[in-house]
N, C-alpha and C positions, 0 to 999 in steps of 0.2 A: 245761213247755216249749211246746207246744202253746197255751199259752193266750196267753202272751207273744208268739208267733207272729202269733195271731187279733188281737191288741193295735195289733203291728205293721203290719198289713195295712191294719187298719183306718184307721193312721194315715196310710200309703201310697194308700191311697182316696180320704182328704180331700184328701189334698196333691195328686192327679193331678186330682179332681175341680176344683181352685181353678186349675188348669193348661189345661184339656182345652177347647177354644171348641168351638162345632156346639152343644149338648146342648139341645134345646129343654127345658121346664119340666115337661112330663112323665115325659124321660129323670131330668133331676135328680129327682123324687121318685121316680122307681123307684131310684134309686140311694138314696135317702133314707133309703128303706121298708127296703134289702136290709141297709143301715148298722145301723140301728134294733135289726133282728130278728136280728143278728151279737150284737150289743152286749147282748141279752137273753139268748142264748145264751151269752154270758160268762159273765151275772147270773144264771144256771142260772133263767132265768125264759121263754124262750120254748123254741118246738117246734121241733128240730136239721132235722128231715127237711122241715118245712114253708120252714124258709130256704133250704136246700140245694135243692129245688125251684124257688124260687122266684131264687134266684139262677143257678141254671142256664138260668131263662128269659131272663134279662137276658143273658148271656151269648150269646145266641142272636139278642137286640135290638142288642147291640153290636159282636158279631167284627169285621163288615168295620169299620165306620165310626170303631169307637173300640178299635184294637186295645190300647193299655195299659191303659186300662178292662176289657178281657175278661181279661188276664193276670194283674190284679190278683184280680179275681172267681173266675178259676179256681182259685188258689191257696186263695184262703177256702174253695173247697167241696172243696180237698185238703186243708186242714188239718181242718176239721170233719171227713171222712171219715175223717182219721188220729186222729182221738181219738174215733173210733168213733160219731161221729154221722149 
């Protein structure tokens, strides 16, 4: 359930990402990198606690400016924390 969740999200990322103007080129690859390490985390190949950090960061880079962007990201690190990552 959770993972289909994480699936979904991610797909809601892309889709808000190909939507979202402003995002200079460094925002896109933070968002790149947090896609990436989501996506390994699927693939039970990356570190839960290192994305989940590291998406929190972004989080922090986006609230004001790109609030569907942060709502999306806060959800990935509730679902990750719901399947105990």
């Amino acid at each position: 359930m959770a993972e289909s969740k994480l699936r979904q999200l991610l797909h809601n990322l892309d889709t808000e990402l190909q939507k979202t103007p402003g995002l200079d080129e460094k925002q896109r690859q933070q968002i790149a990198s947090i896609r990436q390490e989501v996506a390994a985390v699927l693939a039970e190949m990356g570190s839960p606690a290192q994305s989940k950090d590291r998406i929190g960061e972004a989080v922090g880079l986006f609230e004001t400016s790109h609030p569907q962007l942060t709502l999306i990201l806060e959800q990935v690190i509730d679902t990750l924390a719901g399947m105990g990552l």
